[in-house]
C-alpha positions in Angstrom: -12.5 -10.1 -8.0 -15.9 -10.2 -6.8 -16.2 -6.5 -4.7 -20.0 -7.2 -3.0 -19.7 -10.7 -1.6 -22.4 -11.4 0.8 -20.3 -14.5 1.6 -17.9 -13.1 3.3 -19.9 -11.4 5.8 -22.5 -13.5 6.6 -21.7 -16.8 6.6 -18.0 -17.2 7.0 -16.1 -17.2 10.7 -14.7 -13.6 11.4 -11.1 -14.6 11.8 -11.4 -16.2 8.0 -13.0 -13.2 7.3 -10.8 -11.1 8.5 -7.6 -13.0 6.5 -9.7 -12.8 3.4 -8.9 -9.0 3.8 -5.6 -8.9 5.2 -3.8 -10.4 2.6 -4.4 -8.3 -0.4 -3.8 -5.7 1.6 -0.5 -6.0 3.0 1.0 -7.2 -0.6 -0.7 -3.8 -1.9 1.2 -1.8 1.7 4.5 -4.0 0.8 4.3 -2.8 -2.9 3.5 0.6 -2.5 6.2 0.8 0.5 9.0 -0.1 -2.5 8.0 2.0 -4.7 8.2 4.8 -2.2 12.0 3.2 -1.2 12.7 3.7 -4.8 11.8 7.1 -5.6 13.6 7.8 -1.6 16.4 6.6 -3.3 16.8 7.8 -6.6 15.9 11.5 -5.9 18.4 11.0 -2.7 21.0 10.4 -5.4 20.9 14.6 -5.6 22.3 14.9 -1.9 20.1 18.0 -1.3 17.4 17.0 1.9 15.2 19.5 0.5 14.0 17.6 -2.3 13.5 14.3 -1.0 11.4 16.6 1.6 9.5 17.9 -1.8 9.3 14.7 -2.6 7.9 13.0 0.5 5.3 15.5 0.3 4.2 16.2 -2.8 3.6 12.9 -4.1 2.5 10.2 -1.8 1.3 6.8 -3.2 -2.1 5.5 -3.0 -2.8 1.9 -2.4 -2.5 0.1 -5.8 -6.2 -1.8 -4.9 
């Protein structure tokens, strides 16, 4: 994907616009949300609170973009 498109800014209407860049990013929130379920849920498998804590912490997820 093109990442400097004059396009989008200039010429197109701002609600398009904005739509444009609100889609890839709420598949890349939805996406990293699961993985963060999954990881919840695996170390939760351990019943100790502190970890998934540790876990929470330590190791947040950046968006995948």
């Amino acid at each position: 994907m093109k990442t400097d498109n004059p396009e989008l800014f200039e010429h197109m209407p701002v609600s398009m616009a904005v739509i444009m860049l609100i889609i890839p990013t709420i598949i890349s929130l939805i996406i990293t949300v699961i993985y963060n379920m999954a990881d919840t849920f695996f170390i939760g498998q351990m019943n100790d609170p502190n970890q998934v804590a540790a876990a929470t912490l330590t190791l947040p997820r950046c968006s995948p973009m």
